[in-house]
N, C-alpha and C positions, 0 to 999 in steps of 0.2 A: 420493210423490205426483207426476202428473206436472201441469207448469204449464198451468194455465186460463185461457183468455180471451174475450170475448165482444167481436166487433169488429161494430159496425155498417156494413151496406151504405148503395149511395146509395140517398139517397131519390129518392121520385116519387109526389107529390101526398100524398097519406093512406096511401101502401105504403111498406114497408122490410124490409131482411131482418138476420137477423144471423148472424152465423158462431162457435158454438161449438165450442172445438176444448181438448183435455186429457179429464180426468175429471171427470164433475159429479155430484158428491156432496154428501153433510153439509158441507165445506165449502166448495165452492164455490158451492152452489144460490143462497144469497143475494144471490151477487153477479150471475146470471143473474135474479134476479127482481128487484132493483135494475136491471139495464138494458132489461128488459121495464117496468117502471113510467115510468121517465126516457123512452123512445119514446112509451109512450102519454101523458103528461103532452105534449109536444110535439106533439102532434095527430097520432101515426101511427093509425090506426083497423084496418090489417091487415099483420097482423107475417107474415114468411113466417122461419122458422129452420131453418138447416144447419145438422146434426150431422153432416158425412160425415168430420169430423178430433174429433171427440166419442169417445174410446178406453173412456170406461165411463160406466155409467148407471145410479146405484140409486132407490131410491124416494124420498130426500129430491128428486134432479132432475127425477126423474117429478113429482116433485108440483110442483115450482115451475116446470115448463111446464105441466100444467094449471093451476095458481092464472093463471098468466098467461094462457092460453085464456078461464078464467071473466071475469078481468076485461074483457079485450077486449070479448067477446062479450054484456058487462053494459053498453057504450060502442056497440054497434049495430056492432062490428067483429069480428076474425077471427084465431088465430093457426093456423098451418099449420107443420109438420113438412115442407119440400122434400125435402133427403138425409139418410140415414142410413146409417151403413158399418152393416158387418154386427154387432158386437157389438151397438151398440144396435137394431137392426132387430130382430136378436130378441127384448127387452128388449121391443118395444113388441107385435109377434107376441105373445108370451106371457102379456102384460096385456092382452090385446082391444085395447089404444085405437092400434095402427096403422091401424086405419077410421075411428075420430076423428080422428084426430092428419096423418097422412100426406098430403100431397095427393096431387090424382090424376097420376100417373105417375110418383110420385116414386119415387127410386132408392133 
Protein backbone atom coordinates (compact mmCIF):
# COMPACT_ATOMS: atom_id res chain seq x y z
CA UNK A 1 0.00 0.00 0.00
CA UNK A 2 1.37 3.12 -0.79
CA UNK A 3 1.08 6.08 2.12
CA UNK A 4 -2.16 8.25 2.01
CA UNK A 5 -2.72 11.64 2.87
CA UNK A 6 -5.10 14.31 2.54
CA UNK A 7 -3.48 17.87 3.43
CA UNK A 8 -5.64 20.90 3.39
CA UNK A 9 -5.07 23.95 1.34
CA UNK A 10 -5.54 27.63 2.52
CA UNK A 11 -8.58 28.79 3.02
CA UNK A 12 -10.54 31.84 1.52
CA UNK A 13 -13.78 32.83 2.84
CA UNK A 14 -16.19 29.57 2.32
CA UNK A 15 -13.36 27.84 -0.46
CA UNK A 16 -10.72 25.39 0.23
CA UNK A 17 -8.99 22.82 -1.43
CA UNK A 18 -7.25 19.65 -0.61
CA UNK A 19 -4.53 17.67 -1.89
CA UNK A 20 -4.83 13.82 -2.11
CA UNK A 21 -2.03 12.20 -2.81
CA UNK A 22 -1.15 7.84 -2.32
CA UNK A 23 -3.96 5.24 -3.10
CA UNK A 24 -7.56 5.87 -2.10
CA UNK A 25 -9.28 2.78 -1.57
CA UNK A 26 -11.19 0.62 1.05
CA UNK A 27 -8.79 1.84 3.22
CA UNK A 28 -8.19 4.87 2.97
CA UNK A 29 -11.74 6.45 1.67
CA UNK A 30 -12.74 7.15 5.26
CA UNK A 31 -10.20 8.93 6.07
CA UNK A 32 -10.94 11.29 2.89
CA UNK A 33 -14.42 11.50 3.92
CA UNK A 34 -13.62 12.30 7.51
CA UNK A 35 -11.63 15.30 6.11
CA UNK A 36 -14.38 16.29 3.67
CA UNK A 37 -16.99 16.31 6.69
CA UNK A 38 -14.24 18.19 9.27
CA UNK A 39 -13.96 21.33 6.20
CA UNK A 40 -17.58 21.22 5.81
CA UNK A 41 -18.43 21.34 9.63
CA UNK A 42 -16.06 24.53 9.73
CA UNK A 43 -18.07 26.47 7.35
CA UNK A 44 -16.13 25.54 3.97
CA UNK A 45 -19.34 25.47 1.53
CA UNK A 46 -16.95 24.72 -1.67
CA UNK A 47 -14.39 22.03 -1.61
CA UNK A 48 -12.14 22.17 -4.66
CA UNK A 49 -9.74 18.41 -4.56
CA UNK A 50 -6.29 17.57 -6.18
CA UNK A 51 -5.86 14.23 -7.19
CA UNK A 52 -2.81 14.98 -9.45
CA UNK A 53 -0.39 12.76 -6.73
CA UNK A 54 -3.63 10.27 -6.17
CA UNK A 55 -1.64 6.94 -7.73
CA UNK A 56 -5.02 4.79 -7.69
CA UNK A 57 -8.73 5.06 -7.51
CA UNK A 58 -11.43 2.23 -6.83
CA UNK A 59 -14.89 2.57 -6.07
CA UNK A 60 -14.91 2.70 -2.29
CA UNK A 61 -12.95 6.53 -3.19
CA UNK A 62 -15.27 7.06 -5.98
CA UNK A 63 -17.86 6.96 -3.62
CA UNK A 64 -16.49 8.86 -0.71
CA UNK A 65 -15.98 11.82 -3.24
CA UNK A 66 -19.32 11.70 -4.20
CA UNK A 67 -20.83 11.14 -0.70
CA UNK A 68 -18.86 14.25 -0.16
CA UNK A 69 -20.28 16.15 -3.33
CA UNK A 70 -23.88 15.08 -2.04
CA UNK A 71 -23.25 16.45 1.21
CA UNK A 72 -21.75 19.71 0.02
CA UNK A 73 -24.28 20.33 -2.33
CA UNK A 74 -27.29 19.39 0.38
CA UNK A 75 -25.29 22.60 2.33
CA UNK A 76 -26.05 25.01 -0.82
CA UNK A 77 -22.27 24.37 -1.76
CA UNK A 78 -19.84 22.57 -4.23
CA UNK A 79 -17.11 19.93 -4.43
CA UNK A 80 -15.09 19.94 -7.62
CA UNK A 81 -12.37 17.54 -8.96
CA UNK A 82 -9.26 20.50 -10.00
CA UNK A 83 -6.37 17.64 -11.18
CA UNK A 84 -6.08 14.49 -11.93
CA UNK A 85 -3.01 12.44 -13.22
CA UNK A 86 -3.71 10.08 -15.63
CA UNK A 87 -4.53 6.79 -13.64
CA UNK A 88 -7.42 8.47 -12.06
CA UNK A 89 -8.50 10.54 -15.01
CA UNK A 90 -9.43 7.48 -16.47
CA UNK A 91 -11.18 6.01 -13.61
CA UNK A 92 -13.40 9.07 -13.87
CA UNK A 93 -13.52 8.95 -17.96
CA UNK A 94 -14.73 5.60 -17.65
CA UNK A 95 -17.60 6.18 -14.99
CA UNK A 96 -19.22 9.23 -16.84
CA UNK A 97 -18.71 11.45 -13.59
CA UNK A 98 -15.53 13.45 -15.08
CA UNK A 99 -18.49 15.97 -16.40
CA UNK A 100 -19.75 16.00 -12.78
CA UNK A 101 -16.86 15.70 -11.04
CA UNK A 102 -13.95 17.73 -13.03
CA UNK A 103 -13.96 21.34 -13.19
CA UNK A 104 -13.71 23.25 -16.20
CA UNK A 105 -10.21 23.16 -17.41
CA UNK A 106 -8.94 20.95 -15.23
CA UNK A 107 -5.87 18.93 -15.92
Amino acid sequence: MTDFSVTPGERSGDRQGLAVAGELDLVSALRLEMAIDATADAGVRHLSIDLSETTFLDSTGLAAIMEGRRRLTARGGSLVVTEAGPNVRRVLELTGLDGLLMAPGAR
